[in-house]
Every structure is written in C-alpha cells, then in structure tokens.
N, C-alpha and C positions, 0 to 999 in steps of 0.2 A: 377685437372685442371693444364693447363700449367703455372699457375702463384697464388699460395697460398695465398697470401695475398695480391694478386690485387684488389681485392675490398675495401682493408684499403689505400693504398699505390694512386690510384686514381680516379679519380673526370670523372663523367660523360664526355663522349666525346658527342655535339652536331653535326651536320651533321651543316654543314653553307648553307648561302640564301643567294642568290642574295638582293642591296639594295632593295628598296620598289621604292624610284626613278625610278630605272632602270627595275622593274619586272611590274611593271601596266601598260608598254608602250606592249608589246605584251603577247601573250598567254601560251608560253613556260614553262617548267617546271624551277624551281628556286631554288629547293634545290638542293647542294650541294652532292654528294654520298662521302665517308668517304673514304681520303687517307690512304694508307696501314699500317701505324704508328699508325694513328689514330684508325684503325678498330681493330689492334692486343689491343692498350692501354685498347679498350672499350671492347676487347673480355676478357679481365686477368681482369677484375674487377668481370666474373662470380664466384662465389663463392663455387663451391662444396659443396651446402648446405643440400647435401643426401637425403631431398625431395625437388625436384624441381617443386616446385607448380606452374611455367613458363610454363610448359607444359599441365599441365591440365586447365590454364586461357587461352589457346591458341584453338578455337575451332577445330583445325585440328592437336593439340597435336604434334606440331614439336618438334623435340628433340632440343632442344636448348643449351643444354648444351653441347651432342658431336660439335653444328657444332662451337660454342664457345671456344671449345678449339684446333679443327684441323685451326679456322682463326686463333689464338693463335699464333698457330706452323705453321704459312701459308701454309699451307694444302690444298689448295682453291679447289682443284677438290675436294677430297672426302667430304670438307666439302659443296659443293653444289648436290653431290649425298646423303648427307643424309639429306638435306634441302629439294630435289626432292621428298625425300620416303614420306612424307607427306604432299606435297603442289605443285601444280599442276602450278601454275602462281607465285612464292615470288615475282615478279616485280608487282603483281599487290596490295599485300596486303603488301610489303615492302615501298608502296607510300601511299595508303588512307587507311590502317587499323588504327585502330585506339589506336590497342595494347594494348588488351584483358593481356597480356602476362607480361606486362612490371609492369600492376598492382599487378598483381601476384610477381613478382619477391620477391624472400628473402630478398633481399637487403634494398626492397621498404619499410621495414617495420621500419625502424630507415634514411634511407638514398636516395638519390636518386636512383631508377632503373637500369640494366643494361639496355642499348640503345641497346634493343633486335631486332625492327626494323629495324636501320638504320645499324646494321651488316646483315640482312639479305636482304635487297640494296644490300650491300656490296658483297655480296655471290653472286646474281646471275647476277650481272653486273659483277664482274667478269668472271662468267661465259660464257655471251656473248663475252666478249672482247676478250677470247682468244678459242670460237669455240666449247667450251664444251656443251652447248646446243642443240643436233641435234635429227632427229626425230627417235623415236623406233618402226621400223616397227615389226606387226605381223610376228611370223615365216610360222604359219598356220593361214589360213580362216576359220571358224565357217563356212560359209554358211547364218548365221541370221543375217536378215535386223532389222535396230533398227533405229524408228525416235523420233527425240529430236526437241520439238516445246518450241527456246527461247531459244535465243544465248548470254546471260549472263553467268558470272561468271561458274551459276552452271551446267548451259547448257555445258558449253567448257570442264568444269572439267569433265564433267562426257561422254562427246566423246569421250576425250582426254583416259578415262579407258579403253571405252570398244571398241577403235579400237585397241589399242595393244593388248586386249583379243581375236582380233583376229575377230571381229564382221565388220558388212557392216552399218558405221553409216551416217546418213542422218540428217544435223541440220537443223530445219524450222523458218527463223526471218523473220517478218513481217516489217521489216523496211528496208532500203535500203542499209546499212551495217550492218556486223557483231559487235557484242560485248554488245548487249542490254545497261544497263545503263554504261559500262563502256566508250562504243562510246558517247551514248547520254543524259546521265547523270553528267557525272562528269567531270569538264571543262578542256580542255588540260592543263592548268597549272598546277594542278595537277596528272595529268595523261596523258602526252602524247600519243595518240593514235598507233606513231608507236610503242610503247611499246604491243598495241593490234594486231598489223597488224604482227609481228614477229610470235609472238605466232600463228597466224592462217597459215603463211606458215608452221611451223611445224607441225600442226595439217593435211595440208591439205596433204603434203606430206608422215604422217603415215595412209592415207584414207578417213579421214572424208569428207565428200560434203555437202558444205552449200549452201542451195538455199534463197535467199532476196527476200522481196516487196514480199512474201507469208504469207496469214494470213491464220493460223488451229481455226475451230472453226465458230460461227454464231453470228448473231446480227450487233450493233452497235461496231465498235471497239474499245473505250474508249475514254478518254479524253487525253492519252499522243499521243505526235504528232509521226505520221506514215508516213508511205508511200508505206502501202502495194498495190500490182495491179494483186495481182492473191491470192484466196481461195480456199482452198480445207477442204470438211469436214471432222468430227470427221472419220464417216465410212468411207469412201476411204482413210484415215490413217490408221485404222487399217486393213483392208482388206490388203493393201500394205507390211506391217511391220508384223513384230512376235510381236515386244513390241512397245510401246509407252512412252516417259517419259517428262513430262510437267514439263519447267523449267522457266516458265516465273515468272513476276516480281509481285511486290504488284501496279496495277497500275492505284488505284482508290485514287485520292488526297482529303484528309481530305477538307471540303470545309468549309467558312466561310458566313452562311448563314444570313447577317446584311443586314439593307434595302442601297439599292445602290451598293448590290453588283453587279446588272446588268451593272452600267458604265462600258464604256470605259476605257481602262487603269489599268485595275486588271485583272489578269492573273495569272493561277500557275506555280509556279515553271517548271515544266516539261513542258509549255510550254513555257519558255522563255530560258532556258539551254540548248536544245537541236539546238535552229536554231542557236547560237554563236558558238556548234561545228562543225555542216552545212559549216559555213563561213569558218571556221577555215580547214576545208578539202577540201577549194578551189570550193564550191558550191556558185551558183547565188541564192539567196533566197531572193524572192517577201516581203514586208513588215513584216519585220525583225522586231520583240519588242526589242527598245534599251533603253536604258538611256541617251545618250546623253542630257545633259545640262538639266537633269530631278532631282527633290527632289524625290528621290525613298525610301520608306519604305517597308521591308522584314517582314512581320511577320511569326514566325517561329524561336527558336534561336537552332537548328540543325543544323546537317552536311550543310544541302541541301539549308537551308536561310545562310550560311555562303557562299556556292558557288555562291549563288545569287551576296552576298554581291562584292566578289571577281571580277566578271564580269560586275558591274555594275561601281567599280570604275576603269576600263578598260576601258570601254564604254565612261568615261569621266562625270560620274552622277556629278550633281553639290550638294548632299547633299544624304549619304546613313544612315539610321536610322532602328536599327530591334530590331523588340518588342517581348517578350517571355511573356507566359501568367504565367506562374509559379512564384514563387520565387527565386531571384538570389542565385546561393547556393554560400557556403564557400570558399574561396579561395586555402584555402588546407583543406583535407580532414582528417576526426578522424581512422587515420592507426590503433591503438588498436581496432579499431569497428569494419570497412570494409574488412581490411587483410583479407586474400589476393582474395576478391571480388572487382570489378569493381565498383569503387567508385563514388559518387556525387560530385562536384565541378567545379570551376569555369574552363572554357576553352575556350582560347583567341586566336580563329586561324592567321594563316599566312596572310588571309583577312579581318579582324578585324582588325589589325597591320597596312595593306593600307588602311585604315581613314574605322570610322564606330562610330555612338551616339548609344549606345544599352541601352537597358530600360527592366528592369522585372516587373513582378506583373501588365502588362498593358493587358488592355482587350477594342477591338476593337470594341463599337458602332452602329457606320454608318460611309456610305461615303456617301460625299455633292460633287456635282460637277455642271458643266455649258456646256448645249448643248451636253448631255449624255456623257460629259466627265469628270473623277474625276479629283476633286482639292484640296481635304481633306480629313482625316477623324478628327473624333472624337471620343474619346478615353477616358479611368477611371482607374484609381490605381485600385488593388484589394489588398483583403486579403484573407489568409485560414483558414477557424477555423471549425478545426473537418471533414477536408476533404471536406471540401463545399466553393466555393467561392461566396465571399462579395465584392461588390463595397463599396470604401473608400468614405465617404458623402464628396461633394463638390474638388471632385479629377477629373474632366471630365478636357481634354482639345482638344486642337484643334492642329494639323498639317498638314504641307502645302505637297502633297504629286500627284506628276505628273505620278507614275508607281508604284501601288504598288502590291508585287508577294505574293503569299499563300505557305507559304513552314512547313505546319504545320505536315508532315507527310502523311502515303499512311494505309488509313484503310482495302483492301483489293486486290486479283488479279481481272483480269477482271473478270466480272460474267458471261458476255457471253460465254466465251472460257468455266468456266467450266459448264456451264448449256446447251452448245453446244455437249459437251462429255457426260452429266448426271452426275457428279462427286457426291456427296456426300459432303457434305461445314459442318464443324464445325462453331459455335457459332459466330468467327469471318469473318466469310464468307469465307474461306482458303481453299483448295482440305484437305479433310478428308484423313491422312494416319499417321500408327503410323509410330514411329521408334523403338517398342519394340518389343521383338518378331517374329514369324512368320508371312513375310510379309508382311516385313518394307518397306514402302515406296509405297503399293501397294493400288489403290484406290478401291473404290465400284465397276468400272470397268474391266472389263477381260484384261489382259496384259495391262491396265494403269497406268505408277506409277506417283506419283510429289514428288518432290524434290524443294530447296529453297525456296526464299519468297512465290512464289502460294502456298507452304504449310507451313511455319512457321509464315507468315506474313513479313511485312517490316522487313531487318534486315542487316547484313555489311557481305561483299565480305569475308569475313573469313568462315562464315557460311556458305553460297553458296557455296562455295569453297569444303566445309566438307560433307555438303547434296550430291552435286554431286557425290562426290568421292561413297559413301555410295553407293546412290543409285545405280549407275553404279553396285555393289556387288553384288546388289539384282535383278538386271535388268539380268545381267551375269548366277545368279544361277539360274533364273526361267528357263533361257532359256539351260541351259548346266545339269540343275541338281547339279550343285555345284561349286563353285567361287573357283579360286586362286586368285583373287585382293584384294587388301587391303581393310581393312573396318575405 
C-alpha cells in the first residue's frame, strides 16, 4: 500500500452532515462527500493485511484494496475503472449500503474500519465531475431480444451487462418511473434521485429501452403503491423475447394483524415513502399520508422504519416514537466472536439523530381509535426465553398515536406475478432458482430466470446489485452458448 503504516499513524476520516436544523427543513441529500486530503488520509489507513477479508464481506467483492491505494496516489481514473469491474452503480451502494465490507475490515478487529464506503463516494463523484463516466456501447449486436420485468437495482445491473454484451434489452416497471425502490423506496435525502436519473441516461444511450406504467404478469397487483396502465402477459413476453429475467422486489409487507388494525391512519411503509418521493419529483398527489402536527409511531426498527422516521420529522410530526420487537442489542459488538461476520449491535441513524423515542422488547396489542380513526395503541414489554416470546406481567401500556406505519419487513415478491409466469416458489414464497451449478439463476420456466429479492427474498442494493450482474452471465450464456462477462 501507498502508505505502510497508515493505519497506526490515523484515525477514521468521517464523511461530514449537514446540521439536523438545517437538513429536516428539505429533502436533499446531507452528507458531506470526503475532500481530497481527507479521502487519500482515509485511503493510507488500508492496511495491506494479505487477506483482505473486505472484499469477500462485500457481496459484489470489489477490490478495495487496489482502488485504496490508486486514491492513495490520486489515481482517480483507474481507481474508478477498477471500482467499475465489479459494481455497476458505486453511487448507489456508496449512499445507502450498509457496509457489509467495513465489518470485514482487518482493522475492524482491535480498531475502527477503514471508511470503505465513503471513499467509494469518493471514487465515483469523482468520476462524474470530471466526465469519466460515459456509456460503453456494444461494438456488435447479438440479434437477441432480452426483457427485464423490474427496474430496480438488480434489474439496471443486469441491462446495464447484457447491452454491452451486445443484446437488444427491453426493461418492463410497472410504475411510472424507472428505479424500483431506489425511486420509490428510499427518500431523496438519502438518495437523491438525480443520482438515478444519470445512470439511466447512460443506460439508455448504450441501448436499453424502458417502457413504465406496464405491469408483466396477472392478478391483483400488490399492496405497494403503482401506477401501472397497461399489462401485458407472462406469454406474449415470452413469445416476444429469447429470455426473460424477473427482477422485481420482495413486495408483500409483513403485516401486523392486531384488532383495529382496520382504522384509519395505519398504513405501511411502502405506502407512505413513496408518495413524499411523488412530491419530491414535482408530482400533484391527491391525499397525500403526512405527519404534519401528528404523534406518529413507526413500528419496525430497520432500514425502512428509520426512513419513515426520517420523513416524518420533515413532515413536521409533532412526536416520532418506533418500536422493535426484539431486544436492544449491545452497543458495540463482541469482535473476538463475530470477526469478520456482519455483526449485531446497536445503530443510530442519521434520522434518529433528527428527534426519535425508540423502545425494544415492545409488542403491539391493539389499536383504539374514535369514528374509525386510530388514536392509540396499546402495547406490552416482552422477553425471550428460549427463543419464544413472553409478555412481561403488568408491562401493557398505552400511546397517543395519530399515523402509525408498519415497517416490519417484506415476507415475499408478489405471488401474482410469479403464479402469473407458473414459477416454482421455494418455502419462502421466492421464484425457485439456484445459484449453484448448472443454471444458475434459471426458473422451472423455459428461458425464465430471477435474480434479487423475487429470488433471495428482502435484502440491500449490494445484493441485487451482485444477482443482477450474475444473472446477466447466465442470461448471456444461454443464449450465446458461452459468456465473456463477469460473474
């Protein structure tokens, strides 16, 4: 490495925020990207530690260590073309991953991480700023048509392969923009959209064609909010297409089935995140769920109940409160144990930090309300013993609660879509397909494969990221007889 004993010599570079005053008055993104001082300091803290366990806690195994030391030596181009060889979007997983990578780190195990994230910001904002990002057109055309139903993460990644392989790709979202949960998922504050809408000019300009407001597939279309206005089914996709590759999301919300949970005023997640980014893209949207001047309770203490959180005190909630049903874990983690596994512990996001009461070991009741609209719930300590939870005797209580969101997690993809196609569903209800073996990625289906969460279940843009790339591999070699893309 360019710098030997940078990792004794210093101290975590953090990436800086905007105050809290000043970030909950709009929706913009508020962290800071790491000046050029800062990025080399935090890059000479990598350690040359001969196995770099960084890269196999990283699910799309970026090499972190070359681009750690070409930022080092401000290298910046090649260190964002080797950033490129395995990772399709770093704007998108250098903002809301969650840094699989960072727990891995050598360092992590007596010391603070290298800030393996916020150099790979680093990397590919520079990249944009001085142009290096441009699209890699096919030299030759294949001739095969490929459609991709579900313009998420794993969906783009896996376009993004197989038009430079040369193929005629076709993305299908049922929603009225492109980027599945990273449009309508995950609130512009932490992820600016133009940050998605870049990405798809270069997508569009190496070939791919994305058609919106189209649903694939039959039935009822789910519970997250759409806006599709035209179907086409499973067979006249394939009829159309050589291959098919189903990339949609996990997008059936754990539900919380307590008496009253028909009032008014309880809403999940996914239906309350997406119409603030509606707003947020300069959309008119009809009775909007807000918080305004609401006691709002998020149960859920995830990603996705923290974005609640986040939005709510934007919104202007007059009290934000979110309950986990688990137990609070440890504040820091037993490194001797977990090293270098993805550890338990306590995590305090950037919307927590903008006011939030959180509470563990809480288990939800009922909700009481007045004129079908909630005004409470009521609620009970627990405990675990032996893997079974127990209500704490004389632990029930009562709060005051005008909006509250279900953000407990996504048990499965729509069942429609795959009982529309005939897929084959594993035990968790997920499209059936290995990743071992001879065809990986490939369903009970003739030329259908799935990739991401419809096949692993709910899971983070790293993943998707890594399925997509994959499948693209297997999608390529069915139809060529043999892949040159990466796997």
């Amino acid at each position: 490495m360019g710098k030997t004993t940078g990792f004794i010599e210093f101290q975590r570079q953090k990436e800086g925020y905007l105050p809290v005053p000043e970030r909950v008055k709009h929706y913009k993104e508020f962290v800071l990207v790491l000046e050029d001082e800062k990025a080399k300091t935090q890059a000479a803290r990598c350690m040359n530690c001969g196995t770099p366990f960084c890269t196999t806690g990283c699910p799309v195994n970026n090499i972190i260590p070359d681009w750690n030391d070409l930022v080092y030596s401000q290298d910046y181009k090649n260190a964002l073309d080797t950033l490129h060889s395995t990772n399709n979007f770093p704007e998108f997983t250098g903002r809301i991953c969650p840094a699989p990578c960072e727990a891995a780190c050598t360092l992590n195990v007596n010391n603070d991480p290298v800030g393996i994230k916020s150099i790979e910001n680093f990397i590919i904002e520079k990249g944009w700023e001085n142009g290096w990002v441009v699209p890699q057109i096919a030299a030759v055309k294949t001739g095969k048509k490929i459609a991709i139903v579900g313009s998420g993460p794993a969906g783009l990644a896996a376009a993004q392969q197989l038009a430079r392989a040369g193929h005629d790709v076709t993305v299908f979202e049922k929603n009225d923009r492109i980027g599945g949960l990273l449009r309508y998922g995950i609130p512009g504050f932490k992820l600016d959209k133009a940050n998605v809408d870049r990405r798809l000019e270069q997508l569009k300009a190496e070939g791919v064609v994305f058609r919106t407001g189209v649903y694939v597939g039959g039935g009822k279309l789910g519970t997250i909010t759409n806006w599709a206005k035209e179907t086409i089914s499973p067979d006249e996709l394939k009829a159309q297409f050589d291959a098919v590759l189903l990339t949609g999301g996990a997008e059936t919300p754990r539900d919380l089935p307590v008496p009253g949970r028909d009032l008014k005023g309880i809403h999940f997640a996914m239906e309350f995140l997406p119409l603030q980014n509606k707003v947020d893209a300069g959309d008119k949207v009809k009775a909007q769920i807000r918080a305004d001047g609401k006691h709002v309770v998020v149960i859920g203490g995830g990603d996705t109940g923290s974005d609640c959180v986040g939005t709510s005190n934007r919104h202007g909630a007059a009290s934000v409160a979110q309950f986990e049903l688990l137990p609070q874990p440890p504040e820091a983690e037993n490194k001797p144990l977990v090293w270098p596994y993805w550890p338990t512990k306590l995590r305090t996001s950037s919307s927590h930090e903008e006011g939030c009461n959180r509470d563990w070991s809480v288990a939800t009741k009922r909700f009481e309300g007045k004129d079908g609209k909630v005004e409470k719930l009521v609620a009970c300590k627990v405990e675990w013993k032996d893997g079974k939870m127990q209500e704490i005797p004389n632990s029930e209580f009562e709060m005051k609660a005008d909006l509250v969101l279900l953000a407990m997690g996504f048990v499965s993809p729509a069942e429609a879509v795959l009982n529309a196609f005939g897929i084959e569903k594993d035990a968790r209800g997920n499209a059936k397909a290995t990743t071992d073996g001879e065809g990986c990625y490939k369903t009970n289906v003739e030329k259908v494969f799935a990739a991401g969460d419809i096949r692993r279940g709910q899971s983070l843009v790293v993943w998707a990221i890594r399925e997509g790339r994959q499948a693209a591999r297997e999608v390529d070699q069915f139809l060529m007889g043999s892949s040159d893309l990466p796997r």
